[in-house]
PDB file of N, CA, C and O in Angstrom, chain B, residues numbered from 101:
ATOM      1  N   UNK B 101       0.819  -1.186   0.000  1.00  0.00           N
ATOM      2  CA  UNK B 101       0.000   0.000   0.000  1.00  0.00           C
ATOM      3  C   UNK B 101       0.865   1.252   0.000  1.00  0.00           C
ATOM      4  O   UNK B 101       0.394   2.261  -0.524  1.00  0.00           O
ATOM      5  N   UNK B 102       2.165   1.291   0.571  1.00  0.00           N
ATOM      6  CA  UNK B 102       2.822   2.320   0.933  1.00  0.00           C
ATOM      7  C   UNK B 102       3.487   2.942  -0.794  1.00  0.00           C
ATOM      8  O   UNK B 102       3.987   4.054  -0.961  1.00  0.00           O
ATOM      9  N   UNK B 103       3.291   1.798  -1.968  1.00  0.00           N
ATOM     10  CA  UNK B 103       4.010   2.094  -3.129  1.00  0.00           C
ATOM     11  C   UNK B 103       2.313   2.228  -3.809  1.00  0.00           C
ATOM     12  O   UNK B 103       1.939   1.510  -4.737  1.00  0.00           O
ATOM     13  N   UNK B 104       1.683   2.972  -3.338  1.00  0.00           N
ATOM     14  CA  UNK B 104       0.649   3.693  -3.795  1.00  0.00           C
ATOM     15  C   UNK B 104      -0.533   2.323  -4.931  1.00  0.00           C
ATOM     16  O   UNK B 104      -1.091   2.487  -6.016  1.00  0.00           O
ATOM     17  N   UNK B 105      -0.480   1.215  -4.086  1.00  0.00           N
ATOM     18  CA  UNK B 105      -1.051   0.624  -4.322  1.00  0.00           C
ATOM     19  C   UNK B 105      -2.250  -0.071  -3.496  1.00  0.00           C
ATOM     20  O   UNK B 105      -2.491  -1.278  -3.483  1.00  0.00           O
ATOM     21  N   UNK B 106      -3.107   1.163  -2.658  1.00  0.00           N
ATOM     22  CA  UNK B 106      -3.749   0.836  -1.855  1.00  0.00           C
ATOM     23  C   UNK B 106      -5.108  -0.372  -2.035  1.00  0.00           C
ATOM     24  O   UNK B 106      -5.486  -1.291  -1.308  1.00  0.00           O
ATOM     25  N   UNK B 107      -5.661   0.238  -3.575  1.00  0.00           N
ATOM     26  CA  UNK B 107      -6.818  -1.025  -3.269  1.00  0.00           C
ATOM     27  C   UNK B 107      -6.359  -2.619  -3.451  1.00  0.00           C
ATOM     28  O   UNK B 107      -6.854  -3.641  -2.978  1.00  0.00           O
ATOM     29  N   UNK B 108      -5.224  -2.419  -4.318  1.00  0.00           N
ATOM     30  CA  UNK B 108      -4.560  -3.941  -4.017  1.00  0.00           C
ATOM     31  C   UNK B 108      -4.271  -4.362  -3.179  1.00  0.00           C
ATOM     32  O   UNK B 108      -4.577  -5.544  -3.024  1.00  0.00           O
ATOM     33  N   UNK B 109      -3.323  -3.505  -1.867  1.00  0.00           N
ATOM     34  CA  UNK B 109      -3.061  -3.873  -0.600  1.00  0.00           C
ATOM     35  C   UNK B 109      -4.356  -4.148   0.187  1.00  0.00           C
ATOM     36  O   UNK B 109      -4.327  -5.078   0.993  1.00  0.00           O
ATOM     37  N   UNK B 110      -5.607  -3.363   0.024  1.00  0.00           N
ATOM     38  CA  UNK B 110      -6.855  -3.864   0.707  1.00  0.00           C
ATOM     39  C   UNK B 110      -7.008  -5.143   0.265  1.00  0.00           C
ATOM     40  O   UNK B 110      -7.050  -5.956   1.188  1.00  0.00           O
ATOM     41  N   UNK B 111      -7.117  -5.655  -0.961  1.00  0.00           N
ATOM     42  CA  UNK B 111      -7.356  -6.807  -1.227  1.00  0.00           C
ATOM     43  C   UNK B 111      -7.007  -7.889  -1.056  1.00  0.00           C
ATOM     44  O   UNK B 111      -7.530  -8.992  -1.216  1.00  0.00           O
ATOM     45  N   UNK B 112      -5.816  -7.447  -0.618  1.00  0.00           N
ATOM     46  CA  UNK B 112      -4.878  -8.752  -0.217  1.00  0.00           C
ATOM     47  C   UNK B 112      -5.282  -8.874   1.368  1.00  0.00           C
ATOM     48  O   UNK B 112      -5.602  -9.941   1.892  1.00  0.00           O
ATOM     49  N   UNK B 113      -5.227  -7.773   1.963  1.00  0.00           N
ATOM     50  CA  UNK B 113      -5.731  -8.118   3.099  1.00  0.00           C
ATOM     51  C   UNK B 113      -6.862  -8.554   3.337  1.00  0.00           C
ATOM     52  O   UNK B 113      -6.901  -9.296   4.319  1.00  0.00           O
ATOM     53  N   UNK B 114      -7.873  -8.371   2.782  1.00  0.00           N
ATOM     54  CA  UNK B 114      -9.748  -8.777   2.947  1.00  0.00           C
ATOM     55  C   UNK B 114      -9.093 -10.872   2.636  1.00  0.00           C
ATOM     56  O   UNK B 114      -9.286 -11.897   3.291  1.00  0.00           O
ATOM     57  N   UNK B 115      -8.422 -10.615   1.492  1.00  0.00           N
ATOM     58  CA  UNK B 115      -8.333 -12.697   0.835  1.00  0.00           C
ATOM     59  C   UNK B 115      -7.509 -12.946   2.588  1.00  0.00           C
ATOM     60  O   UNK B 115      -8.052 -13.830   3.251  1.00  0.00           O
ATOM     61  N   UNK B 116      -6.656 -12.434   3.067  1.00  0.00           N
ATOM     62  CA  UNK B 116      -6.001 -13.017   3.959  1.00  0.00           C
ATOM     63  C   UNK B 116      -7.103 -12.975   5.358  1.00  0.00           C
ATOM     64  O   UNK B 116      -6.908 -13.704   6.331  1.00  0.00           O
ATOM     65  N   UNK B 117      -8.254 -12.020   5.275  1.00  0.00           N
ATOM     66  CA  UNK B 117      -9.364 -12.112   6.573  1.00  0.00           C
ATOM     67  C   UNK B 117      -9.771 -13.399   6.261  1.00  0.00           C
ATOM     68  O   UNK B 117      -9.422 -14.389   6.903  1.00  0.00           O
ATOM     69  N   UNK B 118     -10.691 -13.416   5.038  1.00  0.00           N
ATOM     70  CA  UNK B 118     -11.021 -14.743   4.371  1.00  0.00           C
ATOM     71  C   UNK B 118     -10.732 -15.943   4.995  1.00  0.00           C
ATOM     72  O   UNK B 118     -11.497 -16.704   5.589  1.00  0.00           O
ATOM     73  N   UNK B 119      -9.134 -16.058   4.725  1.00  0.00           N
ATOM     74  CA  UNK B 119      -8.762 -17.596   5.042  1.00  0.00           C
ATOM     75  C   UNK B 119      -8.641 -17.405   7.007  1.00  0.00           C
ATOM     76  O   UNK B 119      -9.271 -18.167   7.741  1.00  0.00           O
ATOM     77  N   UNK B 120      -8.314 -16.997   7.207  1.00  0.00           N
ATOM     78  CA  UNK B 120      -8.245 -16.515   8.713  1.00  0.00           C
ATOM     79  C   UNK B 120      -8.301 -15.329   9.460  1.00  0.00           C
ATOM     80  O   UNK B 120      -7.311 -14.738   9.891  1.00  0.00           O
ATOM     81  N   UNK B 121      -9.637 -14.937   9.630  1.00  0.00           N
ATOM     82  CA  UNK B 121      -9.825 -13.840   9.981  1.00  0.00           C
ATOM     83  C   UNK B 121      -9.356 -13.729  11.511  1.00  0.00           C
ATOM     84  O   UNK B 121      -9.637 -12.686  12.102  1.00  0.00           O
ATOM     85  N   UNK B 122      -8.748 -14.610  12.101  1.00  0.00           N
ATOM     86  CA  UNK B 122      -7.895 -14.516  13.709  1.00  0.00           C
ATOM     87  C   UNK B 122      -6.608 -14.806  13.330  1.00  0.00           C
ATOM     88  O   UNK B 122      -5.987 -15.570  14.069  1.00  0.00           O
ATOM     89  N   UNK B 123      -6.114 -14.419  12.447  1.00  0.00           N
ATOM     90  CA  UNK B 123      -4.461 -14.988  11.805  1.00  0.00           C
ATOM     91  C   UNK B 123      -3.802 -13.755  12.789  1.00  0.00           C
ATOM     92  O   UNK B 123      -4.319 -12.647  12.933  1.00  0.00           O
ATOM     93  N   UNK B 124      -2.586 -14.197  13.405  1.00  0.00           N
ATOM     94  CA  UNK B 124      -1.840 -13.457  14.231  1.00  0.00           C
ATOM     95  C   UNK B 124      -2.475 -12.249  14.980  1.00  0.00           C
ATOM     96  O   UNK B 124      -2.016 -11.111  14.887  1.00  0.00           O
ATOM     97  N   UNK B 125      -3.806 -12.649  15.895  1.00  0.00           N
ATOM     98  CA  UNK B 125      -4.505 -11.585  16.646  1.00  0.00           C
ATOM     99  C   UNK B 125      -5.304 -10.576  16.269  1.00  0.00           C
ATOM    100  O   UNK B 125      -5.557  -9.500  16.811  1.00  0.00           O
ATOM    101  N   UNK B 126      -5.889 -11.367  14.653  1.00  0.00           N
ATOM    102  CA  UNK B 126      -7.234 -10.469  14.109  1.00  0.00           C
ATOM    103  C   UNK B 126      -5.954  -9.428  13.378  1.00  0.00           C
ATOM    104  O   UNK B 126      -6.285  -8.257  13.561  1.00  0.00           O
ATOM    105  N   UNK B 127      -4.832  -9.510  12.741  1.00  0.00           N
ATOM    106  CA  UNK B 127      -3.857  -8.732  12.311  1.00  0.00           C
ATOM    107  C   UNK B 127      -4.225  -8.084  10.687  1.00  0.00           C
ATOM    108  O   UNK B 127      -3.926  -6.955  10.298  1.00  0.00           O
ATOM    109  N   UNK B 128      -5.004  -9.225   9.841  1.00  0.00           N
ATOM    110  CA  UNK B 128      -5.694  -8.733   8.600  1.00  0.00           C
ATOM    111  C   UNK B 128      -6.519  -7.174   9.004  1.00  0.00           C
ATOM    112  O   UNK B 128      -6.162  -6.048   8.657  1.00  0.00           O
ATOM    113  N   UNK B 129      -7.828  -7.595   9.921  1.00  0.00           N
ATOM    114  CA  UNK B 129      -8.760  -6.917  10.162  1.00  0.00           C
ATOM    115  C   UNK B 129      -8.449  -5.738  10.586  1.00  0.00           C
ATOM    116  O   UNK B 129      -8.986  -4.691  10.226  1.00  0.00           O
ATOM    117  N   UNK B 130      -7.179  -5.909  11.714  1.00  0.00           N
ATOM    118  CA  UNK B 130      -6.333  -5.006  12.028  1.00  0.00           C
ATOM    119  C   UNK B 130      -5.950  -3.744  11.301  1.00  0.00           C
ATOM    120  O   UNK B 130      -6.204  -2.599  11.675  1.00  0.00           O
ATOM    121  N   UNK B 131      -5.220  -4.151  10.072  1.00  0.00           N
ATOM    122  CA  UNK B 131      -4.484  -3.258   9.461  1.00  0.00           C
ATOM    123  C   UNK B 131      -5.318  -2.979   8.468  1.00  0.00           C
ATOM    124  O   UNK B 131      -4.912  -1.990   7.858  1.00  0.00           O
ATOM    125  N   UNK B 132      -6.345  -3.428   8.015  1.00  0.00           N
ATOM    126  CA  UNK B 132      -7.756  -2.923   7.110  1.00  0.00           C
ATOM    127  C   UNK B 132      -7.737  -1.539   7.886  1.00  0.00           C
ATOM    128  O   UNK B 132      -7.586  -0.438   7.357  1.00  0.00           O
ATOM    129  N   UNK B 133      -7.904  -1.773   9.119  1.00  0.00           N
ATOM    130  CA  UNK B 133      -8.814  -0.295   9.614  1.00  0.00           C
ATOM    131  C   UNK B 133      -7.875   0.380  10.106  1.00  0.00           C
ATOM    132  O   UNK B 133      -8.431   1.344  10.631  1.00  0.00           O
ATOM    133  N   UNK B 134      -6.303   0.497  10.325  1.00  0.00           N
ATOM    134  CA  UNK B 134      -5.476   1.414   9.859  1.00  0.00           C
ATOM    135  C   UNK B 134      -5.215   1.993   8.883  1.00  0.00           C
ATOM    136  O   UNK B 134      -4.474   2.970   8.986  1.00  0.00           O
ATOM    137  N   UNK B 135      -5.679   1.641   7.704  1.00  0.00           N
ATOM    138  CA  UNK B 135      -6.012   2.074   6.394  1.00  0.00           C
ATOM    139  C   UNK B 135      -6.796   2.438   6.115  1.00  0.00           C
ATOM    140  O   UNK B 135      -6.720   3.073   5.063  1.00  0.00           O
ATOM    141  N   UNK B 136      -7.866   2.371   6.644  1.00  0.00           N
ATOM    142  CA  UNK B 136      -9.539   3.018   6.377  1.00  0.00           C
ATOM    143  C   UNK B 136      -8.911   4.167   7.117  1.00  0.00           C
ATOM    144  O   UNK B 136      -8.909   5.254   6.538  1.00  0.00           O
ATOM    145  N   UNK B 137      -8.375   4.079   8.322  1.00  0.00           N
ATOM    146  CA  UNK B 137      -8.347   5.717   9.230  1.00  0.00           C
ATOM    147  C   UNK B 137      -7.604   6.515   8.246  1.00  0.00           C
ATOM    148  O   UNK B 137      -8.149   7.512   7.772  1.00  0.00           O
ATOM    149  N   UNK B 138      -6.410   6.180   7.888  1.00  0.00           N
ATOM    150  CA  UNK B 138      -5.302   6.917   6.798  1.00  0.00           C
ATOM    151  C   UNK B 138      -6.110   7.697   6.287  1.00  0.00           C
ATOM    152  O   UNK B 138      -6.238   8.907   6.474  1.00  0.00           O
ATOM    153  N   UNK B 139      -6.782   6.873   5.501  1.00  0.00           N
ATOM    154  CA  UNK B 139      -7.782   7.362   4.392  1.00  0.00           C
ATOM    155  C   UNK B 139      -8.651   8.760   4.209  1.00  0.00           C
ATOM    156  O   UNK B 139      -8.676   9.796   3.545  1.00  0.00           O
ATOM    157  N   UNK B 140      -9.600   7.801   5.655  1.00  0.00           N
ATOM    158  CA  UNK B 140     -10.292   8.729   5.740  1.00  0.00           C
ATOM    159  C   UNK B 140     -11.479   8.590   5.608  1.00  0.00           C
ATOM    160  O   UNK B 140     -11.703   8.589   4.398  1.00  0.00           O
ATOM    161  N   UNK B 141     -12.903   8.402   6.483  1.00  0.00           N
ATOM    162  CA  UNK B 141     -13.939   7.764   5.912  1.00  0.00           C
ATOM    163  C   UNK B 141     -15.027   8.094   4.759  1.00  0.00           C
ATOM    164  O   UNK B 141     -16.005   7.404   4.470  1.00  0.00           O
ATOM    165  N   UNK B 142     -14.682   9.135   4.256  1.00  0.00           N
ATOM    166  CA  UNK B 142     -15.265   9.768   3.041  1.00  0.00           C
ATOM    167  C   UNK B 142     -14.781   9.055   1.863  1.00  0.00           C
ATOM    168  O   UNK B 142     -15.527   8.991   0.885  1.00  0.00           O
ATOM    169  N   UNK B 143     -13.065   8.244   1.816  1.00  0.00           N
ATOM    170  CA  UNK B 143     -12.508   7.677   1.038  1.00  0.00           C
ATOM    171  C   UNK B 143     -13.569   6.735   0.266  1.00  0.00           C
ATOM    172  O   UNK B 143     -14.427   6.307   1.038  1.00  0.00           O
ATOM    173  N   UNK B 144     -13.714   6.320  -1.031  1.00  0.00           N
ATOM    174  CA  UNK B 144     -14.611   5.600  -1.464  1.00  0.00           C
ATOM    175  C   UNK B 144     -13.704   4.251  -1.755  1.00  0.00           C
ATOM    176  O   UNK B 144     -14.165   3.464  -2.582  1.00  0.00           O
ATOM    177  N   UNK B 145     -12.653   3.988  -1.232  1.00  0.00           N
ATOM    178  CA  UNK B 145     -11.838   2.514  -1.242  1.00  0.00           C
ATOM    179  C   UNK B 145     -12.379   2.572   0.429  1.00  0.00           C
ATOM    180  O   UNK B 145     -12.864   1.534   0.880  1.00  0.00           O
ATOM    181  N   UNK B 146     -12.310   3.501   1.113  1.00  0.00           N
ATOM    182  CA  UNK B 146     -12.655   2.922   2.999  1.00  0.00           C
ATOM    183  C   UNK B 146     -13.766   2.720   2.730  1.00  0.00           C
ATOM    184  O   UNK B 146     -14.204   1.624   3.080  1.00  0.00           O
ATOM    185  N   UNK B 147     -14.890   3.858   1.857  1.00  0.00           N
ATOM    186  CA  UNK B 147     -16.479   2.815   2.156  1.00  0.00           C
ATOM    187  C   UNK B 147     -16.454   1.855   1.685  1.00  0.00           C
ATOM    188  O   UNK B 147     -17.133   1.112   2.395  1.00  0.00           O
ATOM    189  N   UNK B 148     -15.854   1.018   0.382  1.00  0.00           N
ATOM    190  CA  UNK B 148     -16.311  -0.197  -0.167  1.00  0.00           C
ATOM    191  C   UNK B 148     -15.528  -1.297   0.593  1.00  0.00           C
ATOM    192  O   UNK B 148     -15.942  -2.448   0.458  1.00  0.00           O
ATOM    193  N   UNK B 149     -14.780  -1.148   1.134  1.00  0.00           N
ATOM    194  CA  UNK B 149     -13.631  -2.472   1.794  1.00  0.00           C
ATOM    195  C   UNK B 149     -13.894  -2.666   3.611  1.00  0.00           C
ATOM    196  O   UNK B 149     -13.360  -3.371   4.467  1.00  0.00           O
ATOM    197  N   UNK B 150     -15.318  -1.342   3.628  1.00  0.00           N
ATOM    198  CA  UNK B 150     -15.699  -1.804   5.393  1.00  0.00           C
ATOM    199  C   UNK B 150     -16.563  -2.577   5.054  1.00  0.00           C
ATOM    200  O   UNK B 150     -16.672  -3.652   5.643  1.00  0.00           O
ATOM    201  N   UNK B 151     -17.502  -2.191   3.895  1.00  0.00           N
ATOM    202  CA  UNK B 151     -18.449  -3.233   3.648  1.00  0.00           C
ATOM    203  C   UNK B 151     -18.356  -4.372   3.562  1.00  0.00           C
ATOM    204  O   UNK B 151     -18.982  -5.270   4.125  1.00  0.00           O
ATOM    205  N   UNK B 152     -17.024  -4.406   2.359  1.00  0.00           N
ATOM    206  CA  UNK B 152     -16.851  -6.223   2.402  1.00  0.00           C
ATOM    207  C   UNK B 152     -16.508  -6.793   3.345  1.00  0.00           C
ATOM    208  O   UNK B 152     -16.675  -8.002   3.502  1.00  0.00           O
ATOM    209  N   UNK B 153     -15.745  -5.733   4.474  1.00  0.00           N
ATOM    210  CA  UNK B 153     -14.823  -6.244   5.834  1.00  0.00           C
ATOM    211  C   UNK B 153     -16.514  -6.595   6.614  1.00  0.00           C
ATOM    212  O   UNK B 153     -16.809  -7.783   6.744  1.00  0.00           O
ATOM    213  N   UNK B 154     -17.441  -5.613   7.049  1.00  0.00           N
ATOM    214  CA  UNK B 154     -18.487  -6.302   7.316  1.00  0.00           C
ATOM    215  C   UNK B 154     -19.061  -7.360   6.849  1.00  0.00           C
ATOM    216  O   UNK B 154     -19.412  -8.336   7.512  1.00  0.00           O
ATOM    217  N   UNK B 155     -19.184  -7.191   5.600  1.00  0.00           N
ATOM    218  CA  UNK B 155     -20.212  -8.621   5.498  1.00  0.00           C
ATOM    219  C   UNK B 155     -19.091 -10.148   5.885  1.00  0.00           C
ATOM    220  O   UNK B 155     -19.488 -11.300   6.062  1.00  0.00           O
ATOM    221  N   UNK B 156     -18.002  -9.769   5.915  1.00  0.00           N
ATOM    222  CA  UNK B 156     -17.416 -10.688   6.398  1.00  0.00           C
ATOM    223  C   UNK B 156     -17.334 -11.335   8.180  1.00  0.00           C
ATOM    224  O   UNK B 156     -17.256 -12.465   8.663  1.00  0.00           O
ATOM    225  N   UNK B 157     -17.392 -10.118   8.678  1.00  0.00           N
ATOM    226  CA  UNK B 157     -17.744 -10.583   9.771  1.00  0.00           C
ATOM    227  C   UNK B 157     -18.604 -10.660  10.093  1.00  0.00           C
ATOM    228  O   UNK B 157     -18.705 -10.836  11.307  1.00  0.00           O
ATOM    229  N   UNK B 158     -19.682 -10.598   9.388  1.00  0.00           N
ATOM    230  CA  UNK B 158     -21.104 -10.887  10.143  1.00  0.00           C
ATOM    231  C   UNK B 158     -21.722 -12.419   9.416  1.00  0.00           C
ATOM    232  O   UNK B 158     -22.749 -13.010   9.747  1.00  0.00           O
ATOM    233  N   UNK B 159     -20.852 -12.764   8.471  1.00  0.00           N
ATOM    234  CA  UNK B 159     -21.658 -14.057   8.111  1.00  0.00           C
ATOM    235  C   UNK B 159     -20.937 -15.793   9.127  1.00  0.00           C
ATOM    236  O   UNK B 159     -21.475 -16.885   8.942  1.00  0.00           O
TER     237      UNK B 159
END
């Protein structure tokens, strides 16, 4: 993300919630929403990647 490749870096992180969303202390989910804050919640990569981050944790 830091080489200005943020929605890829989201993505990789959401596939890595996926397979284990408790992988090293919830660390995916983690750093999703250090990146949503960066952002900024007006960001339209933070609204679409809480959503998927929600529907992930709620199913």
């Amino acid at each position: 993300m830091a080489a200005g490749k943020t929605e890829q870096g989201l993505e990789e992180l959401l596939e890595a919630a996926m397979r284990d969303i408790h992988f090293q202390e919830d660390a995916p989910r983690r750093a999703m929403i250090e990146v949503f804050q960066a952002l900024g919640p007006q960001e339209p990569l933070t609204v679409e990647f809480q959503q998927r981050l929600s529907v992930l944790l709620c199913s």
